[in-house]
C-alpha positions as CSV (number, residue, x, y, z in Angstrom):
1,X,-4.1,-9.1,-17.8
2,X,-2.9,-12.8,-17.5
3,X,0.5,-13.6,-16.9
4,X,0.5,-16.6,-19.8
5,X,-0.4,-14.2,-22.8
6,X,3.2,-14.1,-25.1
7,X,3.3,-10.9,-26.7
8,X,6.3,-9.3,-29.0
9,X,7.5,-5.7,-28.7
10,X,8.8,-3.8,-31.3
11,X,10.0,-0.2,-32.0
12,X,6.5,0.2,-34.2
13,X,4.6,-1.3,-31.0
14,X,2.3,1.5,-29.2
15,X,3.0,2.4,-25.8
16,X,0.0,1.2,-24.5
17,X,0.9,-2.2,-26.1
18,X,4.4,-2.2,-24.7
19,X,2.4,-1.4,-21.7
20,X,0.3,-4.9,-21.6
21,X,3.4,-6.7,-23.1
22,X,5.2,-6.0,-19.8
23,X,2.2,-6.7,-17.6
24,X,2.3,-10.4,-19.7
25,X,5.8,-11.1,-18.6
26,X,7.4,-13.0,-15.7
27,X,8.6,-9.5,-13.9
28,X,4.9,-8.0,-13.6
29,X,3.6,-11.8,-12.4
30,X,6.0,-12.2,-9.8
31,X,4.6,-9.1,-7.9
32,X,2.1,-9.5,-5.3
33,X,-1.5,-9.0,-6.2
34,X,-2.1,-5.4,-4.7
35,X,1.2,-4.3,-6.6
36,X,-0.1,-5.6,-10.0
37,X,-3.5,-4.0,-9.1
38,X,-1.5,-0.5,-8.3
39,X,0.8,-0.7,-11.7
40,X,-2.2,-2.0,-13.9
41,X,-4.3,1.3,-12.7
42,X,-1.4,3.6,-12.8
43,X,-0.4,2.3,-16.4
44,X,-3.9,3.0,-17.7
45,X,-3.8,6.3,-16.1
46,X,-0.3,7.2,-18.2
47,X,-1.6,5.7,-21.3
48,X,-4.8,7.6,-21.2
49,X,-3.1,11.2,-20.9
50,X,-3.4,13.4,-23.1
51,X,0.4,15.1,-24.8
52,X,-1.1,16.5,-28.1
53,X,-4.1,17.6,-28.6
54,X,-6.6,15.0,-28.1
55,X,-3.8,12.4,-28.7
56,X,-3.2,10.1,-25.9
57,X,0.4,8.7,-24.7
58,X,-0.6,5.3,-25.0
59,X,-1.4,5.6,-28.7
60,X,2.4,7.0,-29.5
61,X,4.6,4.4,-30.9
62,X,7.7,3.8,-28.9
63,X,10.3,5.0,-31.9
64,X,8.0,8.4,-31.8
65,X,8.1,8.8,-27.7
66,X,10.1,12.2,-26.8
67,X,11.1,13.8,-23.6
68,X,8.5,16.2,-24.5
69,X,5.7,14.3,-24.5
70,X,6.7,12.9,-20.7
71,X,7.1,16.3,-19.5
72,X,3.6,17.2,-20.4
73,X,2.2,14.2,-19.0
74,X,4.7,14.4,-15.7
75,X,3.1,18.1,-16.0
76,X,-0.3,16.9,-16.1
77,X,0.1,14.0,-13.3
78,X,1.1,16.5,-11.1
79,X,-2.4,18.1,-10.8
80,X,-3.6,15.9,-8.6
81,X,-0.1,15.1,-6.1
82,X,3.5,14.7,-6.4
83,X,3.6,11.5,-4.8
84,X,0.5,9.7,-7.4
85,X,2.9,11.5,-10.3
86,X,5.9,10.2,-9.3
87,X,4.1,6.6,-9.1
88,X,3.1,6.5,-12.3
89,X,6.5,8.5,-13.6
90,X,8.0,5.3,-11.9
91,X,5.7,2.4,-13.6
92,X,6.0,4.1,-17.1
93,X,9.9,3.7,-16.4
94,X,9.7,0.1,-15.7
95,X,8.0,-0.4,-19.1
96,X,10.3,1.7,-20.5
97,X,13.6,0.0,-19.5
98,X,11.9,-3.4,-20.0
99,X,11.6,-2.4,-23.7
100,X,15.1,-1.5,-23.8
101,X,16.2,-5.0,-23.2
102,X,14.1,-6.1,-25.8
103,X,15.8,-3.4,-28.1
104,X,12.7,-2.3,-29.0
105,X,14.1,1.2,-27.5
106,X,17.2,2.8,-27.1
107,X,16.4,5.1,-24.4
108,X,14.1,5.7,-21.7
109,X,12.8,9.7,-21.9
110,X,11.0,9.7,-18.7
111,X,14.8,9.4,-17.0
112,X,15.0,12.7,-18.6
113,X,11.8,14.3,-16.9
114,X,12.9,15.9,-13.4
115,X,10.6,14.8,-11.2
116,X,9.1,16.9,-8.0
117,X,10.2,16.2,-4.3
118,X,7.4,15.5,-1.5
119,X,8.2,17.1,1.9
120,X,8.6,14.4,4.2
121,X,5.7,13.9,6.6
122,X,6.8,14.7,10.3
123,X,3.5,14.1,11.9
124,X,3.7,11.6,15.1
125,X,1.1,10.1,18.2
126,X,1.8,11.3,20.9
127,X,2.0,8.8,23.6
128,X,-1.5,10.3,25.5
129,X,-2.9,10.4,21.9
130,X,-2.3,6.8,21.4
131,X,-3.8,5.6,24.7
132,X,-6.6,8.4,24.3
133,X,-7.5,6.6,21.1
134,X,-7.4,2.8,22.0
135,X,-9.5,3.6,25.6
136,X,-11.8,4.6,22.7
137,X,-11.8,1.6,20.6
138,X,-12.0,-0.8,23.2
139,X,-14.6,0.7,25.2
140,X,-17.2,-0.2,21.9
141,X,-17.2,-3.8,20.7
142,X,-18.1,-2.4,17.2
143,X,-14.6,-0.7,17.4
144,X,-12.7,-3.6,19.0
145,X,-11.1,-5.3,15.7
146,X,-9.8,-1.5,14.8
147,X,-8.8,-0.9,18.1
148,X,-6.6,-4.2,18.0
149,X,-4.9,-3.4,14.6
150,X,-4.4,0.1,15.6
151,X,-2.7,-1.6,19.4
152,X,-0.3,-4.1,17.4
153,X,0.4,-2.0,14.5
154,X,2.1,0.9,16.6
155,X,4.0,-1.5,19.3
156,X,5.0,-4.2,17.1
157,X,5.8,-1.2,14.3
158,X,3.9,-3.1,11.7
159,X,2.2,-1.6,8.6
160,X,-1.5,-1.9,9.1
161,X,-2.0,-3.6,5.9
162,X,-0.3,-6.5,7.1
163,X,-2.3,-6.4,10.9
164,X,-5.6,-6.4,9.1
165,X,-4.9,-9.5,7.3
166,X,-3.1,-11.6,10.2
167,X,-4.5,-15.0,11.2
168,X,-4.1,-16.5,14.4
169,X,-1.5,-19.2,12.9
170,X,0.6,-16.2,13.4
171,X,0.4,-15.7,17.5
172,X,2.4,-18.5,19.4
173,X,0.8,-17.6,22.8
174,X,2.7,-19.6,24.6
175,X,6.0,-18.2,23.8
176,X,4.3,-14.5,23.7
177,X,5.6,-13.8,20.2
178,X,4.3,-12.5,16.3
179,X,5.9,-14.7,13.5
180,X,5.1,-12.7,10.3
181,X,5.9,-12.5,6.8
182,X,6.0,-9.2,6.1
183,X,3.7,-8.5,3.0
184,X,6.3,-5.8,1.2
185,X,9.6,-7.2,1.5
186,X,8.7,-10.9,2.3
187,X,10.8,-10.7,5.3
188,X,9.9,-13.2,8.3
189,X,9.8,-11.3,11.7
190,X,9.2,-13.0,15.3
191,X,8.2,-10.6,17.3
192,X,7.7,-10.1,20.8
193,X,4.1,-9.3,22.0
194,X,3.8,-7.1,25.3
195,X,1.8,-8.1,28.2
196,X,-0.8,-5.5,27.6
197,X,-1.1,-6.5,23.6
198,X,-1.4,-9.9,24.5
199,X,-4.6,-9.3,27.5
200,X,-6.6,-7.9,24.1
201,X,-5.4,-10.7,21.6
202,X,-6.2,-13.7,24.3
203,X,-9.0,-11.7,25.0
204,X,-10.0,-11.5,21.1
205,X,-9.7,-15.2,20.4
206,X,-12.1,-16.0,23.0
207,X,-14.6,-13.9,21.0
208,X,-13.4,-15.2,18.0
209,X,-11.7,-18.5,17.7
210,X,-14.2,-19.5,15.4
211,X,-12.7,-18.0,12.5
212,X,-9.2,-17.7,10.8
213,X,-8.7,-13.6,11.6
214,X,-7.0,-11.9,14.6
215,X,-8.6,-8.4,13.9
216,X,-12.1,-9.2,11.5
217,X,-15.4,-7.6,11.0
218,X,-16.8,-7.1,14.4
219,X,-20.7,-8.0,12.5
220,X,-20.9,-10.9,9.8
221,X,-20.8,-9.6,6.1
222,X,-22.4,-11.3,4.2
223,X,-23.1,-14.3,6.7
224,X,-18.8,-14.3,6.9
225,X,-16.3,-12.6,9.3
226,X,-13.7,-11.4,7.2
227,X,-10.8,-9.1,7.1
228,X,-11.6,-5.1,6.7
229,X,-11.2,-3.0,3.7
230,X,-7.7,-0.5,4.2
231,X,-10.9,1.4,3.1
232,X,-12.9,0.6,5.9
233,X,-10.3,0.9,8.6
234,X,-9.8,4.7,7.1
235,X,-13.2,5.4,7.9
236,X,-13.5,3.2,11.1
237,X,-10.0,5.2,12.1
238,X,-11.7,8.5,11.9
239,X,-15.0,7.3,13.7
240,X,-12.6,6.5,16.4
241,X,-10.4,10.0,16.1
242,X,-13.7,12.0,16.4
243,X,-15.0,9.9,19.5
244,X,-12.3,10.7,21.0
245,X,-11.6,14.5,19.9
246,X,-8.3,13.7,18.3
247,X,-6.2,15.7,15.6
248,X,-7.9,15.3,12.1
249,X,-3.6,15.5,11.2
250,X,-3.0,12.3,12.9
251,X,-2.8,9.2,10.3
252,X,-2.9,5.7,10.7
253,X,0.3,5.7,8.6
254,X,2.1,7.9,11.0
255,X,1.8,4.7,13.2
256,X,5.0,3.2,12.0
257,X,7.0,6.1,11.7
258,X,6.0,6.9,15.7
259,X,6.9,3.7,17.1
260,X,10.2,3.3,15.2
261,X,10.9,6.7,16.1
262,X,10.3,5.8,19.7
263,X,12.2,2.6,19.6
264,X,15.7,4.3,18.5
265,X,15.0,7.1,20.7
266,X,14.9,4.4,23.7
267,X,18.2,2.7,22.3
């Protein structure tokens, strides 16, 4: 969808075409690119349910759209997790309310739809499970790039997302500190890097200095070092878990949640 299309919205307008008129405003471009990707798919997944009979939610007309016909789809959503419903619950409310400024709605009937609470996950590394694990990673090269996201993402409490794509523009060696933009906020950190972190990273730009990435590809794809996949570093993660005989419960996104946990713990 490109940010330049102009599009008018209009009570008659389906929702699937309020859907695209939103994605063709200013709001929708100034996200970041993964956020557009994650609206764009979840918006498509709304539109394409199915409220009445074989008649999709994307094909009612905005002046027709009922609190009924977001319950069944909420209903429907649900099959497959509370939090991926409550995504897309939240995107189609975006839409919504942007058609409302454009009074091309009065009201927004997924407000209406009570949505379903996630228990909050309580899983944490345990301090021997986190050395356990990066012993492991840096004991094969193949694993050394995972192991060194894995190492700054739970001291420096960083989401691993924004480890995998850090260059080395971002590590002032000489001052032993991390100056990041974080990649969800846009918030600039500076952040101090331990004396253990900092053996691995020195040791990491000796092996590869050549190219722009703190933690790439350990092997050339496609005759280029880049960044990992978050897909990749799943499966790389679990390689890593099994070596080593860890929990299958244990997350890479519990990472965060561990080490901020253990930083207000120490004061």
């Amino acid at each position: 969808m490109g940010c330049e299309m102009k599009q008018v919205v209009s009570p008659t307008s389906k929702l699937s075409e309020a859907c695209s008129y939103y994605m063709s405003g200013p709001n929708y471009c100034s996200l970041k690119g993964n956020t557009q990707k994650d609206y764009s798919i979840n918006l498509n997944k709304a539109c394409d349910t199915k409220v009445e009979g074989n008649k999709q939610l994307g094909n009612i007309k905005l002046k027709h759209l009922r609190y009924k016909h977001m319950s069944i789809a909420y209903e429907q959503w649900t099959v497959k997790g509370i939090r991926s419903a409550n995504y897309i619950a939240t995107c189609i409310s975006i839409v919504l309310n942007h058609c409302i400024k454009f009074e091309a709605l009065t009201h927004n009937p997924m407000s209406l739809v009570k949505k379903s609470k996630t228990k909050p996950r309580k899983v944490m590394w345990q301090p021997e499970q986190v050395k356990l694990f990066l012993d492991t990673a840096y004991s094969d090269f193949k694993w050394r790039s995972i192991g060194l996201i894995f190492h700054m993402a739970y001291e420096l409490a960083q989401r691993v997302g924004d480890m995998r794509n850090l260059t080395w523009k971002s590590i002032d060696f000489d001052n032993k500190r991390m100056n990041l933009e974080q990649s969800k906020r846009g918030a600039e950190v500076h952040l101090p890097i331990s004396e253990s972190l900092l053996k691995m990273l020195v040791q990491q730009k000796e092996d590869f200095d050549f190219q722009d990435y703190v933690a790439p590809r350990t092997s050339p794809k496609n005759n280029s070092y880049s960044h990992y996949t978050l897909n990749e570093i799943s499966k790389l993660i679990n390689e890593v878990k099994d070596e080593a005989n860890l929990p299958k419960e244990l997350q890479v996104r519990d990472l965060r949640r561990t080490a901020i946990t253990e930083m207000v713990e120490a004061g």
